[in-house]
N, C-alpha and C positions, 0 to 999 in steps of 0.2 A: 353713736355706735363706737365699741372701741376696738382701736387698732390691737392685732394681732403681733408677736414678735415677726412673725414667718411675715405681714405687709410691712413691718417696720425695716427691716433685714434686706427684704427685696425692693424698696425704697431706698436707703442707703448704697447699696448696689447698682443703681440706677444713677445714680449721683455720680458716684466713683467712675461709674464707667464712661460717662458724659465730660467729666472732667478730663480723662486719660482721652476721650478724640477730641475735644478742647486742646489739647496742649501738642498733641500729635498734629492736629491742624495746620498750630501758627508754624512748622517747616515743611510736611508733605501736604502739596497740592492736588486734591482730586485723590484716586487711590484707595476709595472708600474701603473696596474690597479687601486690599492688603490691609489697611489698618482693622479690618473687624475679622479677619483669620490672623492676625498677630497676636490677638487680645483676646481671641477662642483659643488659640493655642495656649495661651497663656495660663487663662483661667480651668483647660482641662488638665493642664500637662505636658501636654502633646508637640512632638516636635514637628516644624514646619521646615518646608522645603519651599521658596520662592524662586524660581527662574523666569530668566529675563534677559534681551540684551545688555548690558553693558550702558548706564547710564542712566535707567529706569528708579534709581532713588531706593532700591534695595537695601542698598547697603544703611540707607539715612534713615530709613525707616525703624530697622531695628536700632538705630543707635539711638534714634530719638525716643520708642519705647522705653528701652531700659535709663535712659535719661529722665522719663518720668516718674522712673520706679526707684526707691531706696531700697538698691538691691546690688550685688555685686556683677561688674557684668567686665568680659573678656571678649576681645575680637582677635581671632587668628585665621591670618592670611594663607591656605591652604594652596602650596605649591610644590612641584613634581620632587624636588628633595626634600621636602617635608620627611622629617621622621615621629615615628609613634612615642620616642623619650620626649619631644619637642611637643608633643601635645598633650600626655598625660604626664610625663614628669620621669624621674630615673632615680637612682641609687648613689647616694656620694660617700666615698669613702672618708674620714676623718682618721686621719694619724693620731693626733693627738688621744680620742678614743680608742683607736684600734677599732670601728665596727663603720659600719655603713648606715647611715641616716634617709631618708625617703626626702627628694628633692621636688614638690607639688611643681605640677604644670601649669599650665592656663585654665586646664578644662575645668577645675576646682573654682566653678564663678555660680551664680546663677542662672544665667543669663549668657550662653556663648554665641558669639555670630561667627559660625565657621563661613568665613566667606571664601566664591569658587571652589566649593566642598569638590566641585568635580574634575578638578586638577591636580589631586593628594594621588598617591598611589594605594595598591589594596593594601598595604599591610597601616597604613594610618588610616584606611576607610573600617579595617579590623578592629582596631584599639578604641575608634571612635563607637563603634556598634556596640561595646559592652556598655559603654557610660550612658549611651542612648538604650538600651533595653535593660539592663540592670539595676541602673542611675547608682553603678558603683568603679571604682579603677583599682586594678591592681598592678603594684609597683616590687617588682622583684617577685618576693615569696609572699607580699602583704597586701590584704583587699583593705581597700580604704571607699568609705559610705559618701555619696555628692551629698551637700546637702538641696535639703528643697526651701524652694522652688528651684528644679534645674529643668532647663530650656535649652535646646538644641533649636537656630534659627539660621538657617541655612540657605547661601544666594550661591546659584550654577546659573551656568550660561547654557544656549542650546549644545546638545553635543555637536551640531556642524561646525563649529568654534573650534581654532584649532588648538591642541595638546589639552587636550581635556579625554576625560575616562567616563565610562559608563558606572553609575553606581551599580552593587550587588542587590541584587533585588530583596533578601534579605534586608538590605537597610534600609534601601526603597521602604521598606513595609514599614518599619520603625516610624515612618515619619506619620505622622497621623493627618498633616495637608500635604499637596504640592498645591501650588499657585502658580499658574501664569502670570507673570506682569509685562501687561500690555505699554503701548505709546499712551501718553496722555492726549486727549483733545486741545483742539487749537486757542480755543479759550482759556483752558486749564496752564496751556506752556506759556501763553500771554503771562500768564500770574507768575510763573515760575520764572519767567524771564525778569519781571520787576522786582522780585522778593529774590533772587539768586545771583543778581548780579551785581548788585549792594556787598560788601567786604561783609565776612562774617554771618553763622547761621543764627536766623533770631531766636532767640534763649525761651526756653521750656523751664517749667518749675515739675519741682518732685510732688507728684499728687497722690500716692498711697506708698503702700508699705510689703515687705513679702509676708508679715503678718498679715496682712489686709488681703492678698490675695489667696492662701491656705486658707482663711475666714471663708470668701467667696467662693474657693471651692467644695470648703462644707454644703455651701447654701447651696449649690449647684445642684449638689444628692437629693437636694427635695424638692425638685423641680419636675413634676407630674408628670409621667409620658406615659398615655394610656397604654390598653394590649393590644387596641386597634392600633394605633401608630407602632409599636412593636413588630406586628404582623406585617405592616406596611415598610417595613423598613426589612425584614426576611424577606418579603418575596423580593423585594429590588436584589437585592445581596444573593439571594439563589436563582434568579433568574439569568445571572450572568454563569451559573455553571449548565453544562451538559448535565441534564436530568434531573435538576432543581424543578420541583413543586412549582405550577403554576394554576390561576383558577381558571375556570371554563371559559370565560370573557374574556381572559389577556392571554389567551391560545390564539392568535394571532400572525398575519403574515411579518408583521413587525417584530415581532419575537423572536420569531424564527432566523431572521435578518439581523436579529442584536446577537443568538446566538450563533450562526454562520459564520459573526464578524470575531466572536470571541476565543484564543487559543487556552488561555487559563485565566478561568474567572477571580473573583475574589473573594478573599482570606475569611475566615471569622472574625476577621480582628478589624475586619471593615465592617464589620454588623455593630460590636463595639463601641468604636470610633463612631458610626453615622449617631449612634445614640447620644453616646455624650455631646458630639459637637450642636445635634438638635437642643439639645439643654443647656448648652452654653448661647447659642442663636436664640430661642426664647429669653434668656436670662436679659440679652443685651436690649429684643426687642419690650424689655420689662414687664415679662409673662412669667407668670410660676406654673407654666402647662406647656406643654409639646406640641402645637400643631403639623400637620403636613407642609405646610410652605419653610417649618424650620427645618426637616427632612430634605425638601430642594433645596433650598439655600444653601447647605452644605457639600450637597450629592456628589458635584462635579468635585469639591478641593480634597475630599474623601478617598473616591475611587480613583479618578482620572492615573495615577499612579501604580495601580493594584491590578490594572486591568492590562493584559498581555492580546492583541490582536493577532488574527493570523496573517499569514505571509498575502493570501488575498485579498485581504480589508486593507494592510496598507496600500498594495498595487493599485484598488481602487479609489486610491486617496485618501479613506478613509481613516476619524481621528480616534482615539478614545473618549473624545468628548463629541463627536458625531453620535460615535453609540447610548454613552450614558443618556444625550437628548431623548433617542430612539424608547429607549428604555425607561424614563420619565414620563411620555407619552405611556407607553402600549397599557405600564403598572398601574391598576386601579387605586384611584387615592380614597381614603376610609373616609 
């Protein structure tokens, strides 16, 4: 029987992508999760947002990413005097011309890890939101085009941390994950204790290309997601608003409990994002079709962020990822 380009293409694909948590391995330990929403991020677009305390290997994660990638990559340390010239770049006057030349920032990478994005003030979380929704900067009077692949990879600590800011939920929205990053297991710090406490991080090889991953994202687009998983992915997304479409089955006292707990549901652009990140998750689990379990898998690192509780739900402790659970339940899966 002979192979197809479309089995050949997502064979290759499979490869690449096996190689990239090969190499990502030999320095993060455990972590799966961050390393396969670094790499859905990657392969969508999509900016991610990972929070954590302080020492959870965020920061080593994306370094060791773009360390596997031939690609251009920038890390800037976002702090309360940060300015917006300092991150997109400014205007330099030349004597010798008599005119002013455009002086490029860091943000001009593919690859940027704004790290403590939540300790910048608004007017650098401003300059950052055009590059992030645009994927262009403008310097003076003159818009200048990022090139792609560009990536926003972003580590915040909790806001109870102190001198740290809330992002604008505006940007919030940009980001296409948030991730919690948890403690590792005692096992897993075992390892990290032997492999980290040795001088020096052990060395990664470069295993694609940013040609290679705009390839991947071609192949992404024909990645089957039926109208059932469609359908299943709107009712999740309108169930979180006041007077979202529900079917007669998941009219439910749990429903009514996910909506109780919700002040403002989420965006279109959460319906969007659940699709493609479903298509990047089948891609990795080396499917060229959508299932529902690619739909949960992503659910939590999707909304978790998009989703505003009332003043009641937090009183009762309640999280957004309480609800999201809630709402995984109640939603009939096709």
């Amino acid at each position: 029987m002979e192979t197809s380009p479309r089995d050949v293409a997502l064979s290759n694909d499979s490869k690449t992508i096996g190689l990239i948590f090969d190499e990502m391995s030999k320095v993060i330990v455990g972590q799966e999760k961050m390393a396969r929403t670094l790499l859905t991020g990657l392969l969508t677009g999509g900016h991610v947002l990972l929070e954590g305390l302080p020492g959870l290997a965020k920061t080593l994660a994306v370094k060791t990413l773009a360390s596997v990638m031939d690609a251009k990559f920038q890390r800037i340390q976002f702090t309360p005097d940060l300015l917006p010239s300092d991150l997109i770049g400014t205007m330099i006057y030349h004597e010798e011309t008599h005119t002013f030349v455009a002086k490029k920032g860091p943000i001009f990478a593919n690859i940027v890890l704004a790290d403590e994005i939540n300790r910048a003030p608004a007017k650098v979380q401003s300059a950052l939101l055009e590059a992030m929704a645009e994927k262009q900067v403008t310097i003076g009077e003159t818009t200048f085009p990022l090139e792609e692949p560009f990536l926003v990879l972003a580590t915040q600590n909790p806001i109870e941390q102190e001198g740290t800011y809330h992002l604008p939920e505006a940007q919030l929205d940009r980001f296409m994950f948030k991730l919690k990053v948890a403690y590792p297991s005692r096992s897993e710090e075992r390892v990290i204790l032997e492999r980290m406490a040795m001088p020096g991080v052990p060395h990664t090889n470069t295993v694609f290309t940013t040609k290679g991953i705009l390839e991947m994202r071609g192949h992404l687009e024909k990645i089957h997601c039926d109208d059932r998983i469609k359908d299943y992915i709107l009712r999740l997304v309108t169930a979180t608003r006041s007077g979202g479409e529900v079917l007669p089955n998941e009219a439910s006292a749990k429903l009514k409990d996910v909506r109780d707990a919700i002040h403002i549901g989420a965006s279109p652009r959460a319906t969007i994002n659940l699709v493609r990140a479903a298509k990047a998750n089948a891609l990795i689990e080396q499917r060229d079709y959508v299932v529902p379990d690619d739909v949960k898998a992503v659910a939590y690192e999707v909304l978790r962020h998009r989703l505003i509780l009332t003043f009641d739900a937090e009183a009762r402790g309640l999280s957004t990822d309480d609800v999201i659970a809630w709402l995984l339940e109640t939603i009939v899966v096709p």
